[in-house]
C-alpha positions as CSV (number, residue, x, y, z in Angstrom):
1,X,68.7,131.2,81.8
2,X,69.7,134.7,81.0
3,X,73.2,134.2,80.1
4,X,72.4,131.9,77.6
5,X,71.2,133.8,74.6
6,X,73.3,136.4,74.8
7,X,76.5,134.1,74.7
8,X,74.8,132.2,71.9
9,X,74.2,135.4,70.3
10,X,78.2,136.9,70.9
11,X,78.9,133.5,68.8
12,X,76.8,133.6,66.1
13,X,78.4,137.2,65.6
14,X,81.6,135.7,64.7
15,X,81.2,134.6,61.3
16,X,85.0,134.1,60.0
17,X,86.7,130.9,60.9
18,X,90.0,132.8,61.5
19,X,88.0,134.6,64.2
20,X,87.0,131.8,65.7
21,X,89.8,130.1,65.5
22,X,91.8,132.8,67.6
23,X,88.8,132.6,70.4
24,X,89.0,128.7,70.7
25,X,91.2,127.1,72.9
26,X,94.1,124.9,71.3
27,X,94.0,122.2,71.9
28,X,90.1,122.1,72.6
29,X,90.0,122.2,76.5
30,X,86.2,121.4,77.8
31,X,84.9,123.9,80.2
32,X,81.7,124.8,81.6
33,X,81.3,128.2,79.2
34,X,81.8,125.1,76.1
35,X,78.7,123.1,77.9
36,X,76.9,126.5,77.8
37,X,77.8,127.3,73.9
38,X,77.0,123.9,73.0
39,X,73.8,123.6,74.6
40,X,72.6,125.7,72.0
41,X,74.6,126.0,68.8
42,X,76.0,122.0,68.7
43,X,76.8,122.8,65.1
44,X,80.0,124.7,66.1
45,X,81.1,121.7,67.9
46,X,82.3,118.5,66.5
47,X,81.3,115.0,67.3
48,X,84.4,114.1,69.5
49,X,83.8,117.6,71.2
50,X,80.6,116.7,71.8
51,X,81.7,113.7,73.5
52,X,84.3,115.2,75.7
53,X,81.9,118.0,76.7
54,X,78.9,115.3,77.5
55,X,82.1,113.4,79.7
56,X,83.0,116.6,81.6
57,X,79.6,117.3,82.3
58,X,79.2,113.7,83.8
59,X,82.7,114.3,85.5
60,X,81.8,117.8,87.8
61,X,78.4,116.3,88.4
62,X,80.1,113.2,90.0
63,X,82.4,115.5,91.9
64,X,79.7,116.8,93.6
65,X,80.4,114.3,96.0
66,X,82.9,116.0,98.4
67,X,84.7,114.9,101.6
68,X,83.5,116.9,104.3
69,X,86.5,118.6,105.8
70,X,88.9,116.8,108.4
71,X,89.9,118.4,111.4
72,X,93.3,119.0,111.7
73,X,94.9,117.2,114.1
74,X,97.2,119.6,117.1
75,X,98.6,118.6,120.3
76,X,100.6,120.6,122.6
77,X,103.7,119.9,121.2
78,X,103.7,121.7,117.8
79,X,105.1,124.7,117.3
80,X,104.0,127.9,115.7
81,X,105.9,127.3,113.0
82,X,103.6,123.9,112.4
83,X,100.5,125.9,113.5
84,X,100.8,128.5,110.5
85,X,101.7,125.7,107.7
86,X,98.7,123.1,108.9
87,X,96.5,126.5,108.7
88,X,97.7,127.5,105.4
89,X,96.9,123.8,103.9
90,X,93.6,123.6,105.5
91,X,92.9,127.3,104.1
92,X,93.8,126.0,100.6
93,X,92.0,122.6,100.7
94,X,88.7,124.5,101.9
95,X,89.5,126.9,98.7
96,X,89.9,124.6,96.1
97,X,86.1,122.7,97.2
98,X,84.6,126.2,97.4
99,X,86.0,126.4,93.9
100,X,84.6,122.7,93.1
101,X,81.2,123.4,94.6
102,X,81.0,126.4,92.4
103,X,81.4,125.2,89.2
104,X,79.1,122.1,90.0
105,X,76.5,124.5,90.9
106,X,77.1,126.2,87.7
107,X,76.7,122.6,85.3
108,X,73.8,121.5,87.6
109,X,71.9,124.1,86.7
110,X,72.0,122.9,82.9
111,X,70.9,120.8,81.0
112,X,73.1,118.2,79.6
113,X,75.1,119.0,76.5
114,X,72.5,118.6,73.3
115,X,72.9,115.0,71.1
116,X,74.5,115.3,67.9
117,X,73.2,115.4,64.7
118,X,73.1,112.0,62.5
119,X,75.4,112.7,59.8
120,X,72.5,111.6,57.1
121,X,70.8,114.7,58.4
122,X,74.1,116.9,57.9
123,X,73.8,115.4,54.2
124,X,70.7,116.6,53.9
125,X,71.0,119.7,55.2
126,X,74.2,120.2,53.3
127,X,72.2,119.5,50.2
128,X,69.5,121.7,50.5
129,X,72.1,124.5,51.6
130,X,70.2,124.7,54.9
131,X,71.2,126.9,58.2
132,X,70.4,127.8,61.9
133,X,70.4,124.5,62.9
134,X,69.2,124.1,66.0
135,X,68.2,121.3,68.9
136,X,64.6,121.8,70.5
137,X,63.5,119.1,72.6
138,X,63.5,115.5,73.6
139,X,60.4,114.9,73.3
140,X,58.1,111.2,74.2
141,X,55.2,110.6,72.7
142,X,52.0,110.4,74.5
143,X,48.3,108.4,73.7
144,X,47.4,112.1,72.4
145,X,50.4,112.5,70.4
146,X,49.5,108.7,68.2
147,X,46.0,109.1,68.5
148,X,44.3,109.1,64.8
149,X,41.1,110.9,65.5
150,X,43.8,114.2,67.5
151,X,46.1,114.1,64.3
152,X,49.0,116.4,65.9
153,X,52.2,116.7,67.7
154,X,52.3,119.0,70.9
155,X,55.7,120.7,72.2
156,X,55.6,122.5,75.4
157,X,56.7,125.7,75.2
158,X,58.7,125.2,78.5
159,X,60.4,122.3,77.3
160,X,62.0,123.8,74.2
161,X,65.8,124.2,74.4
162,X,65.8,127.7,72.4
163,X,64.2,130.4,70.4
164,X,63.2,129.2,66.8
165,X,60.8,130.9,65.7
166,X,61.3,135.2,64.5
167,X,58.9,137.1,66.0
168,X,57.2,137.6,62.6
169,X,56.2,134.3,62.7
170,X,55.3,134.2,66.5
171,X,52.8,137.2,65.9
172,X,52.0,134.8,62.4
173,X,50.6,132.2,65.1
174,X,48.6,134.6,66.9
175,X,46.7,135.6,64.0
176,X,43.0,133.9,63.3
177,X,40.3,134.1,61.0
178,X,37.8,134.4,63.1
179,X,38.0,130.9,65.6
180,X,40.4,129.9,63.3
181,X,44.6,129.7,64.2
182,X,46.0,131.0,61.3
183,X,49.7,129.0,61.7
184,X,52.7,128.6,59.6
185,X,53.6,126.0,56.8
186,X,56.7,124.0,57.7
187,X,58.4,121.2,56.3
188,X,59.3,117.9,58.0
189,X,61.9,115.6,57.9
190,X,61.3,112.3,59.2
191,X,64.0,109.4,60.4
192,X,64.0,108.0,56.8
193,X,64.8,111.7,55.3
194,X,61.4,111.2,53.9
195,X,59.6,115.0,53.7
196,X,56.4,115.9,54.6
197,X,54.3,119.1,54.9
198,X,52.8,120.0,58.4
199,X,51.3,123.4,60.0
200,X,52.6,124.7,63.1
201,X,50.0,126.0,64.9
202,X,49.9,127.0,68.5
203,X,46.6,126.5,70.8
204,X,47.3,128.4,73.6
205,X,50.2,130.4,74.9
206,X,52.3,127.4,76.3
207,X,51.8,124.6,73.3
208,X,52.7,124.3,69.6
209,X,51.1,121.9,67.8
210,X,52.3,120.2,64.2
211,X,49.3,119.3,62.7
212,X,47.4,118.5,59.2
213,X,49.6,116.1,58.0
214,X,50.9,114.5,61.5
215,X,49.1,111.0,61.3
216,X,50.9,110.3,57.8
217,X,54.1,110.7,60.1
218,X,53.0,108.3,62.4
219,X,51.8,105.9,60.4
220,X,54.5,105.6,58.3
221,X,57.0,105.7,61.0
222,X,54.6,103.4,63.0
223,X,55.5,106.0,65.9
224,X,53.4,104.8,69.7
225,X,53.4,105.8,72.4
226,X,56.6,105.7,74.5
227,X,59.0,106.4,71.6
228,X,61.4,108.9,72.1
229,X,61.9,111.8,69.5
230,X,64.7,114.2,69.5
231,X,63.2,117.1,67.6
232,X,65.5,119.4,65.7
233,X,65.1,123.0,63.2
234,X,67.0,124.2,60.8
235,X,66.4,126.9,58.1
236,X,66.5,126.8,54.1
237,X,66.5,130.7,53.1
238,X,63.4,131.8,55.4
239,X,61.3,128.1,55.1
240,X,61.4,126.3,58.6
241,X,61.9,123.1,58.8
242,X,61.0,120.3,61.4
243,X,64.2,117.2,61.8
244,X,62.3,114.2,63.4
245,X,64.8,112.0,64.8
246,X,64.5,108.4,66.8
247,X,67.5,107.7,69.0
């Protein structure tokens, strides 16, 4: 959505913790701007905030599920007096589900609150002093993905959570020698931290492909089809790198 990036942008342009501090709530306090911010920078979140945003997503979906309004019952015996306060409650109970239905609108038109990051791949990235993390996808493998003889990964381009690539190396993947893609180096983790060295590559203008080295991956992770993969990037100086992980 359009409001995305730039909030994730505003964010990232706060770099000082005091900053930061002084702009997050105290106690933290979920809201619907948090599911928002942490839909696509989870790293400024932690775990149990994570958690409470992922439960007050859950909860203003479930309250979707409004009473319809009751009529208020009159009778010829009630006086003005009566009249006005029954009108001012009704007025104010018709208020607060406007308010309800507005907010639910607003979280159903998200996507759920990103999964966090296993803490061996903190480690990791803590040790190679890598940045920008960021979630991608949920992706699940198809035939094509595990297939020996196709020897590559495909990610939609629609399905993609957020921007990770600079547009450097977008116009990078553009670029051919004569038939042949051009594409980026990137390193891989896998679930086992083990590394491997891929090329992103991407066919056409709605699919990137991981590629060269992709049936080592599966074969040592004896991925098939069906398996889930939450796919994640993060960034050691300017070197991309690829976070495999199987919830």
């Amino acid at each position: 959505m359009s409001y995305n990036k730039p909030l994730q942008d505003l964010w990232e342009k706060i770099t000082d913790i005091e900053s930061r501090d002084l702009v997050s709530p105290k106690p933290f306090t979920p809201s619907a701007l948090h599911v928002i911010v942490s839909h696509h920078a989870p790293q400024y979140y932690s775990q149990e905030q994570i958690t409470q945003l992922q439960n007050f997503y859950e909860q203003q979906l479930k309250s979707q599920t409004v009473e319809d309004n009751k009529a208020v019952p009159t009778t010829s015996h009630q006086t003005g007096h009566m009249m006005e306060e029954e009108t001012v409650k009704e007025i104010i109970k018709k208020s607060k589900k406007k308010i309800v239905k507005k907010n639910v609108t607003l979280l159903s038109s998200l996507s759920p609150p990103p999964p966090s990051l296993p803490d061996q791949f903190k480690e990791r990235i803590g040790d190679l002093n890598g940045t920008d993390v960021k979630f991608l996808m949920e992706k699940e493998l198809f035939e094509t993905d595990v297939k020996p003889n196709n020897n590559q990964l495909s990610m939609l381009e629609s399905k993609i959570e957020c921007e990770f690539l600079s547009e450097e190396e977008k116009e990078t993947l553009y670029e051919r020698e004569g038939r042949q893609l051009h594409g980026m180096e990137v390193n891989l983790l896998d679930p086992c931290l083990r590394e491997f060295t891929l090329s992103l590559k991407k066919w056409d203008m709605k699919t990137y492909n991981l590629v060269t080295n992709w049936n080592n991956v599966v074969a040592i992770n004896n991925l098939q089809q069906g398996h889930k993969l939450h796919i994640w990037s993060f960034r050691v100086d300017a070197k991309l790198y690829i976070i495999l992980n199987k919830p």
